[in-house]
C-alpha positions, 0 to 999 in steps of 0.5 A: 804220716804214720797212721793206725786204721781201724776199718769194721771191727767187731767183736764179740764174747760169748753173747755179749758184743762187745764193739759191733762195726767200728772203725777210727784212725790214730793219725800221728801225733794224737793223743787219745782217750779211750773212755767207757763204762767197766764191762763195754771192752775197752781192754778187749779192744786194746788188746785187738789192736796189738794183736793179742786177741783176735776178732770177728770182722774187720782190720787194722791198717798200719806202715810196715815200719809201725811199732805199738807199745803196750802197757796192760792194766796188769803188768806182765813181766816175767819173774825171773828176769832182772829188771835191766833185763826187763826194761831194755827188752826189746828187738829194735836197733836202738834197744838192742844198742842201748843194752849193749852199751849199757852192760859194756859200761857197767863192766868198764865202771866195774874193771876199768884196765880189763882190755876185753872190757875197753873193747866192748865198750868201743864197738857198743860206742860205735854201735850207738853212734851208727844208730844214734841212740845217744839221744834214746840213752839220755831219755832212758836215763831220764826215765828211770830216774823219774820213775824212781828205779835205781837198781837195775839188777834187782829180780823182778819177783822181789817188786811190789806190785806198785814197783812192777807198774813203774817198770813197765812204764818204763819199758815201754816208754824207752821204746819210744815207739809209733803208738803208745797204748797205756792201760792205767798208766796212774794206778800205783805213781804218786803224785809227782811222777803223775805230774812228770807223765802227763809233762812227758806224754804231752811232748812225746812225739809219737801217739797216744791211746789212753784210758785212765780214770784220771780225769784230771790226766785226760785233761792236760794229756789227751786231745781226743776223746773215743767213747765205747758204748753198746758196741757202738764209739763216739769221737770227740775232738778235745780233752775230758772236760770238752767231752763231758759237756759235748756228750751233755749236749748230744744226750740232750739233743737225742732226747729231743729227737727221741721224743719226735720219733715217740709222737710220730710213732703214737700218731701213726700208730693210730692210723695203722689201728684205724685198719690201715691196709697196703691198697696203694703204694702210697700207704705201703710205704706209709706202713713201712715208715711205721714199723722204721720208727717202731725199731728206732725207738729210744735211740738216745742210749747211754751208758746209764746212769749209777743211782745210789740212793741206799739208806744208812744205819744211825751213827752216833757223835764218835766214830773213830779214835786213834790215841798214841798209835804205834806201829811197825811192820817188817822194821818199817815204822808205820805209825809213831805216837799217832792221834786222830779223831774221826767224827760223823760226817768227816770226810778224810782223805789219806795219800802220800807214800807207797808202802808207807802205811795208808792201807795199814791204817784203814786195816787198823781201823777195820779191826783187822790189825792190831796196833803195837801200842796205844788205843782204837776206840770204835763208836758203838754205833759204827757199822763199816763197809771196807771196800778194799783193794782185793775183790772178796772171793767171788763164786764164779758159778753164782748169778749175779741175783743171787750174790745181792740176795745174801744181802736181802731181796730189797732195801729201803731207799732215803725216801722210805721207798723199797727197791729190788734187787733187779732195780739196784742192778739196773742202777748199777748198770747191769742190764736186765738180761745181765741179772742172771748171769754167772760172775765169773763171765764179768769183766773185772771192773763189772766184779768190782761195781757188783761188789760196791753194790753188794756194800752198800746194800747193807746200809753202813754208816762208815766208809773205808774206800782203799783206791777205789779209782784203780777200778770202777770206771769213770760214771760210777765214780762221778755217782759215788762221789755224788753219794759220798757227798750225801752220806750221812756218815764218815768216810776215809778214802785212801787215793793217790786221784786228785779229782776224787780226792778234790771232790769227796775229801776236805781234810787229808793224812799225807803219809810221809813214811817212817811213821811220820804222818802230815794232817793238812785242812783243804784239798789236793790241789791246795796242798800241791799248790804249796810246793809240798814234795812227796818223794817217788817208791823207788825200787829200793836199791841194793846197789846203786849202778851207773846205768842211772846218773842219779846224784851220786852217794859217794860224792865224799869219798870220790877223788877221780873220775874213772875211765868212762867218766873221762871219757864222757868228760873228753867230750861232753862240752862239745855236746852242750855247744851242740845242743845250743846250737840246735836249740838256736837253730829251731829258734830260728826256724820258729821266727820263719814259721810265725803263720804255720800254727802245725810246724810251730807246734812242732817246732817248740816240742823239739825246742823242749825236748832239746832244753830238758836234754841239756838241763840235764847235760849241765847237771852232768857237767857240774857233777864231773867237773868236781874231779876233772 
């Protein structure tokens, strides 16, 4: 069994502890989800397991053999590479024998007769053959495809930043390594390519750790749960939604012993008032269970809980009104004859498309974008808080006091009552011994909750919100999508996370590019339900190459299969029978092992993965039959 140990691990960053003393173990085939408030190190701890960051005490336990792949929140590719280059990086024996074979065949596909060419493909086969990376080739193929990137030879400079987050999946998913540590992994994919992931990481057969505000993703994807939290992790053996309600019933049961400790402590305390004095052995340990209780008070800590309950400004009966929209941005129709009427207490959810124009839309309704044709009528009354993609600039030299003082030194809550800066922060989950602290020592997703703070705080009544679940953790969303369903104003959401599309959105623009733009009354989840296809943001091709075998565009003009297609035609009814077999052979070996629950579990995952190669073998055999 391949295992990842971690024994006594602490860190710490500058007076912040970040994990004191923990320790767990990956064993193979786990998948994990690591779950925690912005801010308490989740990122600091995968980057100490793949030993990009240091620590202060402890080690991590693995097999010489165990290889861990890494994708970071913020993909890290380098600009200059292609994105073959970028993909097929890598020094194991299987990358390196896909990247030989891969480039082998480009240049047979490109000089078929070139002799120099034939023989580098036939050593880049048998390289293959000696490493058996078929099956690595099949599955690349099968990801690129999924991830929607077609062009192999594109720089990586020229990438949208949605674009780079695919080709780094994509990296590090052909690497099919031991571990897979995946930071975000949803952030920027659509809905079907969401949907493929959670299909392909529940049958990957390494292991898995996860964080991810995708709470619908951690349900079907993970099977264990770890909770970072001052410095301390909680294991929780099941999926997102067993965590929740297993944590509900530990907070629960720690209150209880919590306030047993409280009534021992006020009764003891009484005594040592009485003038209690250390005269036996007896009351010396009496003294000393004392000032045990004294220190373990309040134990039932948590990660707080976000209390939003800011008071908003009057808002009339019209608050948007989109008449005979017209946009177009670098050729590329946004919005076409486009209407639209938003109105108080309208909860509008917008998804769809990358690049097709969500953001634009709220950009045009927040003035900051002036439209080609048509009319945006604004409400008098509308006052917006626009929490956008990119953080506002933040000085880094300013406390956090006094970045909410700009705003005012209190507001005025539903209830009439008048809160403090200090007290708003506390409810935002920053302690009170992180008020005085410069911004520049938080955390990115602690930035981002200071900044929906500083929002809120100036009482508007309509909310634009642009991806709001790419960075606030997963107990601010639950409390703002709380505070949403309360709100007396409107609110627009761009998002591609159906749960809080699910929770705060009942009518939804699905933007399904070149201006055309679907209204549909209902969640998500409906919507989905309904076999509605939203195509992937593909890494637009200049130039379609074989590495990818995506049906082909040149199908009409196509008259012959070309030297490497005969050659795969040679032999690829062999390969299906090959598959078949297999396929009935684990069957088979599946009707034996009807009592062993583990190797069944197992043995159907094979079973899968075999039926998906061959699906895919049979497409191929369609396409070359054509022409055979």
């Amino acid at each position: 069994m391949k295992d990842l140990k971690v024994i006594g691990l602490t860190k710490t960053y500058g007076e912040k502890v970040l994990f004191d003393d923990i320790s767990f173990t990956i064993k193979e085939g786990d998948r994990v989800g690591l779950i925690g408030t912005n801010g308490t190190g989740k990122s600091s701890l995968l980057r100490v397991l793949t030993e990009r960051d240091g620590s202060e005490a402890g080690e991590i336990q693995m097999p010489k053999d165990y290889r861990i792949g890494y994708l970071e929140q913020q993909t890290q590719l380098n600009p200059e590479q292609s994105v073959f280059d970028a993909v097929f990086e890598g020094d194991t024996p299987i990358l390196k024998a896909l990247r030989h074979y891969e480039i082998a065949l480009e240049n047979l596909t490109l000089d078929s007769m070139n002799e120099a060419y034939q023989r580098a493909y036939s050593n880049a086969e048998q390289e293959m053959n000696r490493e058996d990376a078929w099956t690595a080739d099949t599955n690349a193929k099968t990801i690129l495809n999924q991830l929607g990137i077609h062009d192999l030879e594109q720089k990586v400079a020229t990438l949208s930043g949605g674009q780079k987050k695919r080709v780094g999946l994509a990296q590090v998913l052909i690497q099919a390594p031991d571990l897979l540590i995946l930071d975000e992994p949803t952030n920027h994919l659509d809905f079907e390519t969401i949907t493929w992931l959670e299909k392909y990481l529940s049958n990957y057969k390494g292991s898995l750790l996860l964080v991810t505000h995708d709470r619908y993703f951690l349900d079907r994807v993970v099977n264990r749960m770890i909770e970072l939290a001052h410095g301390k992790i909680t294991t929780y053996t099941g999926n997102y939604e067993v965590y929740v309600k297993e944590r509900a019933e530990r907070m629960l049961e720690m209150e209880k012993q919590d306030q047993k400790r409280k009534q021992m402590y006020l009764k003891e305390l009484d005594w040592m008032r009485a003038g209690a004095k250390a005269r036996t052995t007896k009351q010396q340990a009496r003294i000393d269970r004392f000032h045990d209780l004294e220190g373990n008070l309040n134990q039932a800590k948590t990660d707080g809980s976000v209390e939003i309950v800011m008071d908003g400004s009057r808002l009339g009966k019209r608050v948007f009104e989109l008449v005979d929209a017209g946009l177009t941005l670098e050729n590329h129709v946004i919005l076409n004859n486009f209407n639209l009427l938003v109105q108080t207490k309208d909860r509008i959810g917008i998804s769809g498309l990358n690049g097709a124009g969500k953001s634009t839309l709220l950009n045009v309704l927040a003035g900051r974008m002036i439209l080609d044709s048509g009319k945006l009528v604004v409400g008098e009354t509308v006052k917006i808080a626009y929490y956008t993609q990119m953080t506002e600039d933040m000085d880094p030299n300013k406390r956090l006091v006094q970045y909410l003082q700009e705003v005012g030194e209190e507001i005025e809550t539903t209830n009439g009552e008048r809160v403090s800066v200090t007290e708003l922060l506390e409810q935002f989950l920053f302690e009170r011994h992180m008020h005085g602290a410069l911004i520049g020592k938080l955390s990115g997703g602690e930035k981002r909750r200071l900044y929906l703070l500083k929002l809120l705080m100036e009482r508007p009544n309509v909310l634009l919100l642009d991806e709001p679940t790419n960075d606030l953790d997963i107990a601010t969303l639950t409390v703002l999508e709380d505070y949403i369903e309360t709100f007396p104003g409107a609110v627009i959401s761009v998002s591609h996370d159906r749960y809080f599309l699910d929770k705060s959105t009942n009518k939804l623009l699905m933007f399904e590019g070149n201006g055309q733009v679907t209204p549909y009354y209902g969640s998500i989840t409906e919507f989905l339900k309904e076999d509605r296809t939203l195509k992937v943001e593909a890494v637009v091709p200049t130039k379609t190459i074989n590495q990818v075998n995506l049906v082909e565009s040149e199908t009409k003009e196509k008259k012959k299969l070309t030297f490497v297609e005969q050659k795969e035609w040679d032999t690829i009814e062999d390969d299906i029978a090959k598959i078949e077999k297999e396929i009935e052979e684990l069957k088979e070996a599946m009707a034996q092992s009807n009592s062993d629950f583990t190797k069944l579990q197992e043995l159907q995952e094979n079973v899968t993965h075999l039926e998906e190669e061959l699906e895919a073998k049979m497409d191929r055999w369609e396409f070359l039959s054509q022409f055979a």
